[in-house]
N, CA and C atoms as a LAMMPS dump frame, in Angstrom:
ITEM: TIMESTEP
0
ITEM: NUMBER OF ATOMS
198
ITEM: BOX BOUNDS ff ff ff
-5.0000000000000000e+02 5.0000000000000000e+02
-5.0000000000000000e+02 5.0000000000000000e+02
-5.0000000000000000e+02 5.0000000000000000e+02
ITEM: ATOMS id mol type element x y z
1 1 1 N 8.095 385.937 -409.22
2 1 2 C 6.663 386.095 -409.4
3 1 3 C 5.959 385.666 -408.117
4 2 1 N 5.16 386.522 -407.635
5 2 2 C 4.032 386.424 -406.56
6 2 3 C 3.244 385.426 -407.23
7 3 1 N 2.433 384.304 -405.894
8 3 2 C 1.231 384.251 -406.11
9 3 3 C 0.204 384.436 -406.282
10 4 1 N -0.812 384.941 -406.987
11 4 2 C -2.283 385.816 -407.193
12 4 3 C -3.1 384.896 -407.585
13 5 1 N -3.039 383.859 -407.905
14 5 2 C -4.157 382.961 -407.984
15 5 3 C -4.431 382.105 -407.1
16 6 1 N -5.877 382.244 -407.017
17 6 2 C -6.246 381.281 -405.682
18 6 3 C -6.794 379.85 -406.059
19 7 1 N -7.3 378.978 -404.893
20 7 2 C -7.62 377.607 -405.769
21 7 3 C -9.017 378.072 -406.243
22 8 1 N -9.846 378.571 -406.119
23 8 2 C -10.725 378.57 -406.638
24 8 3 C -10.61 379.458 -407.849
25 9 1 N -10.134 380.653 -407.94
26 9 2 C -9.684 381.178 -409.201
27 9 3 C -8.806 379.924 -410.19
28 10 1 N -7.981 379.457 -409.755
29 10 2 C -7.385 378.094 -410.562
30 10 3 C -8.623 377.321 -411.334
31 11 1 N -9.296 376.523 -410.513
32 11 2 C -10.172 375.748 -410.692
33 11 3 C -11.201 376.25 -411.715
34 12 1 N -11.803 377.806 -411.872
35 12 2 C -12.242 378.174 -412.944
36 12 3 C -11.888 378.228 -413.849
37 13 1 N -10.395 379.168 -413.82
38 13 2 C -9.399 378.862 -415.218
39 13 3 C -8.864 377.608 -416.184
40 14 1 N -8.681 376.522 -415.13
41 14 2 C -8.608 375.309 -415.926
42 14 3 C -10.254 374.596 -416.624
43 15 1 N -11.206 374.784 -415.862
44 15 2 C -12.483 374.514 -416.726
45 15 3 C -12.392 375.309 -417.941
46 16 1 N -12.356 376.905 -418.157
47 16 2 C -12.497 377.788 -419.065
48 16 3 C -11.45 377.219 -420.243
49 17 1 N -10.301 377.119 -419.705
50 17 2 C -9.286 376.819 -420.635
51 17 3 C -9.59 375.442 -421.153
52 18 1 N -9.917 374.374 -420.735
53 18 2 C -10.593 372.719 -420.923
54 18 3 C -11.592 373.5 -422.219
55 19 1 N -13.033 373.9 -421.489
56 19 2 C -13.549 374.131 -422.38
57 19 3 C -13.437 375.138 -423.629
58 20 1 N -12.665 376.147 -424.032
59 20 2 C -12.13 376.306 -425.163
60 20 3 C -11.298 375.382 -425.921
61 21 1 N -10.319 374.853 -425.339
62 21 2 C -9.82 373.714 -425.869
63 21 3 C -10.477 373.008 -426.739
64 22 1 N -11.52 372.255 -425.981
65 22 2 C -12.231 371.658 -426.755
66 22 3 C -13.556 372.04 -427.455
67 23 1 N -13.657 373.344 -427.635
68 23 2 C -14.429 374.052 -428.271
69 23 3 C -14.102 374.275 -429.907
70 24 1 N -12.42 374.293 -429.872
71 24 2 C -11.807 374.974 -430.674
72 24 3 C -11.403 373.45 -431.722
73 25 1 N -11.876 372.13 -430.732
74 25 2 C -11.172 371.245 -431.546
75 25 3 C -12.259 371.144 -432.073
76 26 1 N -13.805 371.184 -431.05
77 26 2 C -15.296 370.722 -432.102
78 26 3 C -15.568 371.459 -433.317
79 27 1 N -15.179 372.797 -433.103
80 27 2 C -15.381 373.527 -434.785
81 27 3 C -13.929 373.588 -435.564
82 28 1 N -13.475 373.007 -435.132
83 28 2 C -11.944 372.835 -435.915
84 28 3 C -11.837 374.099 -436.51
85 29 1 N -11.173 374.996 -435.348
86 29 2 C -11.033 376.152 -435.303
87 29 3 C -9.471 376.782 -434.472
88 30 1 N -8.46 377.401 -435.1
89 30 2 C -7.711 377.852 -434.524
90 30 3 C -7.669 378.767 -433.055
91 31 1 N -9.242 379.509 -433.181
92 31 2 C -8.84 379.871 -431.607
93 31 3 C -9.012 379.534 -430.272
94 32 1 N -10.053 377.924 -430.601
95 32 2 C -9.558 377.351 -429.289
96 32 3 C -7.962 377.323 -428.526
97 33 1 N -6.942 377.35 -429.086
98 33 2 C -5.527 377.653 -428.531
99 33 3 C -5.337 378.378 -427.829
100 34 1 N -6.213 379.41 -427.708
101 34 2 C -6.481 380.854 -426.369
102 34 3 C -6.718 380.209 -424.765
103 35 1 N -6.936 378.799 -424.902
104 35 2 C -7.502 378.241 -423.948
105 35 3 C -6.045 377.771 -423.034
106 36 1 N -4.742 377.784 -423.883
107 36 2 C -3.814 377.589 -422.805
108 36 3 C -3.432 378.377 -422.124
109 37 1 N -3.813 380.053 -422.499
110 37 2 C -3.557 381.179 -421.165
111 37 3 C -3.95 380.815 -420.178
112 38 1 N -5.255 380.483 -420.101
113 38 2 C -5.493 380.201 -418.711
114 38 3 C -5.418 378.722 -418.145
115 39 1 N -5.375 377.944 -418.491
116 39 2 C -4.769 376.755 -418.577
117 39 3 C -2.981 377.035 -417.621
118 40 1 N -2.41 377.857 -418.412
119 40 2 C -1.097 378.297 -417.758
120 40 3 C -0.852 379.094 -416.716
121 41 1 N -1.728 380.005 -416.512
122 41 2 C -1.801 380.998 -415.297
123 41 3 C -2.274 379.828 -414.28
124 42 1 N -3.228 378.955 -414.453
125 42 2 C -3.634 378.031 -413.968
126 42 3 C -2.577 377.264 -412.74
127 43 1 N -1.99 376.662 -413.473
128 43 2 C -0.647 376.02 -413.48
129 43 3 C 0.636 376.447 -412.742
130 44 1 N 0.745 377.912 -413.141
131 44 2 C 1.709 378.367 -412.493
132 44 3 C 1.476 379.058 -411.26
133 45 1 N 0.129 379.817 -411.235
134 45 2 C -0.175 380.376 -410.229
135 45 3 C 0.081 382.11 -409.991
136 46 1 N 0.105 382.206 -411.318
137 46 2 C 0.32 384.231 -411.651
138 46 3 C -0.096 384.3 -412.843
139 47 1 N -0.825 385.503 -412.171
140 47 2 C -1.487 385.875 -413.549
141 47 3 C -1.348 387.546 -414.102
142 48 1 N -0.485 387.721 -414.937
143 48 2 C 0.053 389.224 -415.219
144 48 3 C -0.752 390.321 -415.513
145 49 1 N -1.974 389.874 -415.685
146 49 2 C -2.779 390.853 -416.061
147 49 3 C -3.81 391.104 -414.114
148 50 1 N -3.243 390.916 -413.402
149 50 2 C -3.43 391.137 -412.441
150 50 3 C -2.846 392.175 -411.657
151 51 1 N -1.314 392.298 -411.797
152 51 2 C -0.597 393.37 -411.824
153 51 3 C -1.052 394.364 -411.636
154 52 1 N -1.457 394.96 -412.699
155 52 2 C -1.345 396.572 -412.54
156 52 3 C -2.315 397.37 -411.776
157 53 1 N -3.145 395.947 -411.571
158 53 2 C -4.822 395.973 -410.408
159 53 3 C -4.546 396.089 -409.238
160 54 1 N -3.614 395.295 -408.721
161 54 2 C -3.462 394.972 -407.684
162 54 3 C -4.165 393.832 -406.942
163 55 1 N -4.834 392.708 -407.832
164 55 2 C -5.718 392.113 -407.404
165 55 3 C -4.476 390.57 -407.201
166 56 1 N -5.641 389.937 -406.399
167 56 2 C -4.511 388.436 -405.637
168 56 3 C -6.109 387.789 -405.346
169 57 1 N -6.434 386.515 -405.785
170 57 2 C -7.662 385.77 -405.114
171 57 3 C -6.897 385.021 -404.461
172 58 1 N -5.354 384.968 -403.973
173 58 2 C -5.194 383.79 -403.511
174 58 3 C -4.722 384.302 -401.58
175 59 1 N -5.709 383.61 -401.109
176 59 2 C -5.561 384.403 -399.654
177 59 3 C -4.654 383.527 -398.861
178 60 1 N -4.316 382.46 -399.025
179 60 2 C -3.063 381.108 -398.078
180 60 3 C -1.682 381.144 -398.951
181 61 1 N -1.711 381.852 -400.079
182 61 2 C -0.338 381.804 -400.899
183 61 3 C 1.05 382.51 -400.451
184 62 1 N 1.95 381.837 -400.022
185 62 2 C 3.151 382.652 -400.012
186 62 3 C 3.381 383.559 -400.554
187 63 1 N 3.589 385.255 -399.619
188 63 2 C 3.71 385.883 -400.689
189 63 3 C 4.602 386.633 -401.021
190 64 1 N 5.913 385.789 -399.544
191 64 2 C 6.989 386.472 -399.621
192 64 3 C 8.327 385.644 -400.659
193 65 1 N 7.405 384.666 -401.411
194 65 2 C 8.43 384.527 -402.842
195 65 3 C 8.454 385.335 -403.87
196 66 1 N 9.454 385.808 -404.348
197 66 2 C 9.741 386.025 -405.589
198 66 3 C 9.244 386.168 -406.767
């Protein structure tokens, strides 16, 4: 897997994912749990639905890994 996420794309995704999280715990609601997709793309640093775009925010990322 390529890198395609950048830090600032990161840095949004983990707020978004934070705040569903805890969106989902204030209405005690099952679909705050949606909040670890991006939470995980976050994290890992690929994001699959980027793919078929061709899109990459991450402009310093290695991109001759795997």
């Amino acid at each position: 897997m390529k890198c395609n996420v950048g830090k600032t794309d990161r840095a949004i995704r983990v707020v978004i994912g934070v705040g569903l999280l805890a969106a989902g715990a204030y209405f005690h609601s099952g679909w705050g749990w949606i909040g670890l997709l991006p939470l995980a793309t976050a994290v890992v640093g690929f994001c699959p639905a980027y793919l078929p775009f061709g899109i990459s925010t991450c402009a310093g990322c290695d991109k001759s890994k795997p």
